[in-house]
C-alpha positions as CSV (number, residue, x, y, z in Angstrom):
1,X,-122.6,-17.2,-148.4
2,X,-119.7,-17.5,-151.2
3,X,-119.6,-21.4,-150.9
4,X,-122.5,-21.7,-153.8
5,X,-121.2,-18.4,-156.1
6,X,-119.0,-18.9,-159.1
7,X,-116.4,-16.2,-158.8
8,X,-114.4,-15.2,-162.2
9,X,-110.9,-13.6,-162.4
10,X,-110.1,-11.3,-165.5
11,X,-106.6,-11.6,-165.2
12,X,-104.3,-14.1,-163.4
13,X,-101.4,-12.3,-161.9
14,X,-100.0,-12.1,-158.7
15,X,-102.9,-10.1,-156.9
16,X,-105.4,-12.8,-158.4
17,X,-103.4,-15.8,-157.6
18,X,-102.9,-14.4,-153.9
19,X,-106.4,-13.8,-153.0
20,X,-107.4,-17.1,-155.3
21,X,-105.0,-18.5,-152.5
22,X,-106.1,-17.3,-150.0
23,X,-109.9,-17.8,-150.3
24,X,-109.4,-21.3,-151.0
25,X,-107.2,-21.9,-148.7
26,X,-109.6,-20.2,-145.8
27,X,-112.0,-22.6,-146.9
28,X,-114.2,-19.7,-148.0
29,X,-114.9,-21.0,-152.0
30,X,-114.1,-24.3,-153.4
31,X,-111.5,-24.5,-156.7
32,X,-114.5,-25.9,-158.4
33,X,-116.4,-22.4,-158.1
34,X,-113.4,-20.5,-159.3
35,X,-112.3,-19.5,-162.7
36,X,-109.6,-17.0,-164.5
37,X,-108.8,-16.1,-168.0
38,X,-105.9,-14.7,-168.9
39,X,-104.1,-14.1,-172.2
40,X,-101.0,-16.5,-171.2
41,X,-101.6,-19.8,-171.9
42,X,-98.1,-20.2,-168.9
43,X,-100.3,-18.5,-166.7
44,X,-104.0,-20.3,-167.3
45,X,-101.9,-24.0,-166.7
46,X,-100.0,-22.5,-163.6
47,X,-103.8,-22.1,-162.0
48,X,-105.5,-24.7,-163.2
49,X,-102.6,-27.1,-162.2
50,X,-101.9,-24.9,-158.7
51,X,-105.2,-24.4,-157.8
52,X,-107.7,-27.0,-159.5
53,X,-110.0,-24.0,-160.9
54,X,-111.7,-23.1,-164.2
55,X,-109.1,-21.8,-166.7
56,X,-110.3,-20.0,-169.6
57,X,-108.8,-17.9,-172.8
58,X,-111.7,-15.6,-172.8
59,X,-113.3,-13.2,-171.1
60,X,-116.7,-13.4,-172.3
61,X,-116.8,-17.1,-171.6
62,X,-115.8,-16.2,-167.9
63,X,-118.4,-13.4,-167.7
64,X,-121.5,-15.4,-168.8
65,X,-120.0,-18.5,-166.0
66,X,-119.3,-16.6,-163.0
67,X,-121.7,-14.2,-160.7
68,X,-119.1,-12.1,-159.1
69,X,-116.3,-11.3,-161.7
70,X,-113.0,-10.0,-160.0
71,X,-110.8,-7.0,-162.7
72,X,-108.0,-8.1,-161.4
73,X,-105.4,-6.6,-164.4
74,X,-103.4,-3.8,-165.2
75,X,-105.2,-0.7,-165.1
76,X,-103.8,0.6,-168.1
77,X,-105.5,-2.4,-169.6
78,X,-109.2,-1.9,-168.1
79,X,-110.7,0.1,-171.1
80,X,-110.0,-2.6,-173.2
81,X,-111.5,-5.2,-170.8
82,X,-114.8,-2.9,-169.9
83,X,-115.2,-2.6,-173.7
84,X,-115.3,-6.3,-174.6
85,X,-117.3,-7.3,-171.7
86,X,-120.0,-4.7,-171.3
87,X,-122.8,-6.9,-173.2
88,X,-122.7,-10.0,-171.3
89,X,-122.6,-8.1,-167.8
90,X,-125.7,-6.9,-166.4
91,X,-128.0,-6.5,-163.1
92,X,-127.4,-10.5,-161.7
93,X,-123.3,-9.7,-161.9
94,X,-121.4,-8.2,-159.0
95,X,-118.5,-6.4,-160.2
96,X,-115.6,-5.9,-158.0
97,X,-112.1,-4.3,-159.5
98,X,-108.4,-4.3,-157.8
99,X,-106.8,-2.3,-160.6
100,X,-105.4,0.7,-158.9
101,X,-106.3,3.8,-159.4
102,X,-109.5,3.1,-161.4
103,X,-112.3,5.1,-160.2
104,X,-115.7,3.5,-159.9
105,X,-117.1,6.4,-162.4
106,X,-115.0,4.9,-165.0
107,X,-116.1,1.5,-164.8
């Protein structure tokens, strides 16, 4: 069901790099199918060399490539995030946040 989807990470902490772990290791997606931006270049190389994925320094680049985009930051830095993404997502994008504490009504 996931095998063909491109699945996009905003953010590449530790909650994105566990479940990126996980869900290749499971078998579940393929590195090739995953990709994360973050704003630390450290971080980006760490996946890319860890994991094999898709590493990208901008958001909008990772929205317009993946189908199911995973908010996986800070919450206090989600406003930003909803802002600068809002135009590129629409109707063919599942959405899925782990920021904590963010309601759905905000997103």
């Amino acid at each position: 069901m996931l095998a063909d989807k491109k699945i996009g990470f905003i953010g590449s902490g530790n909650m994105a790099e566990a479940i990126i772990k996980g869900v290749i290791r499971a078998g579940v997606v393929s590195p090739k199918n995953i990709l994360s931006s973050d704003v630390s270049e450290d971080r980006r190389r760490l996946f890319s060399d860890s994991f094999g994925i898709i590493t990208v320094p901008n958001n909008l680049e990772l929205v317009s490539q993946a189908e199911i985009i995973v908010l996986a930051i800070k919450p206090q830095g989600i406003g930003f995030v909803l802002k600068e993404i809002a135009k590129a997502v629409d109707i063919s994008k599942l959405v899925i946040s782990i920021a904590a504490g963010v309601t759905l009504k905000y997103i």
